[in-house]
C-alpha positions as CSV (number, residue, x, y, z in Angstrom):
1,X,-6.6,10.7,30.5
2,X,-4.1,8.7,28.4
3,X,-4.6,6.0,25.6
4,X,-2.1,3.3,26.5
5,X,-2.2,-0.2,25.4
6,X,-5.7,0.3,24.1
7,X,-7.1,1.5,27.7
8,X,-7.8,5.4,28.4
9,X,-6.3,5.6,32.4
10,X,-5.2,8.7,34.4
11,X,-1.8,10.1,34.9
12,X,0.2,8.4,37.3
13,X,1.4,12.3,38.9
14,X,-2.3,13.4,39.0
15,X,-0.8,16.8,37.6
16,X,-2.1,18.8,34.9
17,X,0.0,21.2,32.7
18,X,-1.8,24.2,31.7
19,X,-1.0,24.8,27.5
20,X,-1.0,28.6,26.5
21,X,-1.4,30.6,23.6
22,X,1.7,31.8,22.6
23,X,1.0,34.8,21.2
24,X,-1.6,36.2,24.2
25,X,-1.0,33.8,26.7
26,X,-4.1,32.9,27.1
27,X,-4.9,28.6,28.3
28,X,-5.6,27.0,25.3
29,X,-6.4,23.4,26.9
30,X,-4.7,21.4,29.8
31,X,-2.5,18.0,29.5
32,X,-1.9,15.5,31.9
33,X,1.7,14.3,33.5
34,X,3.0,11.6,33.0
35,X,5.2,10.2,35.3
36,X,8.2,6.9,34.6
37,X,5.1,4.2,35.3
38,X,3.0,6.0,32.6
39,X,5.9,6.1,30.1
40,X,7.0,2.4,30.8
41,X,3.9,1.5,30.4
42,X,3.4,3.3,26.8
43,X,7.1,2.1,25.8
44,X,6.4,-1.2,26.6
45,X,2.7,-0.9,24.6
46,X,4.6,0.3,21.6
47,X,7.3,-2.4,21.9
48,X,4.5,-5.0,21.8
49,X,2.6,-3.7,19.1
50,X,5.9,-3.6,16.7
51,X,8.0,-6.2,17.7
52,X,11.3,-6.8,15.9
53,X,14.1,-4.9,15.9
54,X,13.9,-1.6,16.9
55,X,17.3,-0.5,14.8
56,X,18.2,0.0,10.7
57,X,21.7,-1.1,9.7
58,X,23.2,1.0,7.7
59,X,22.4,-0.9,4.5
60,X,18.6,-0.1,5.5
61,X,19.5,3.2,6.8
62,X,21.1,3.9,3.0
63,X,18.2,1.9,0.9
64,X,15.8,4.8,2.3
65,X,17.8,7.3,0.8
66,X,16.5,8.4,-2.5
67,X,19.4,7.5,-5.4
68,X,21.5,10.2,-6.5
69,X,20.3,9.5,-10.1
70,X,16.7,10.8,-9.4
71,X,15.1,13.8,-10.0
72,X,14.7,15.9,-7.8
């Protein structure tokens, strides 16, 4: 199942992906698929729940960036 837009629902592919243990390849636990309608769907959920613009300018981008005058 998938959380999307507040609602658990299958995977579109009905596929499962089988997640091993990398260091004895053993199945650790299975994922679904998603396919494009499941992944619309979840972009469009997350564009809904922040709307706004979805870039920084660079003056934004910058202000994050600690000042070269603290410690560090």
């Amino acid at each position: 199942m998938q959380f999307i837009a507040g609602a658990w629902r299958p995977g579109g592919s009905g596929r499962e992906l089988t997640v091993l243990n990398p260091s004895d390849d053993t199945p650790v636990t299975r994922m679904i698929v998603s396919d494009e309608t499941d992944v619309a769907a979840a972009v469009a959920a997350a564009r809904d729940a922040a709307p706004g613009p979805r870039r920084c300018t660079r003056r934004q981008t910058r202000s994050r960036q600690a000042p070269a005058s603290w410690p560090g």
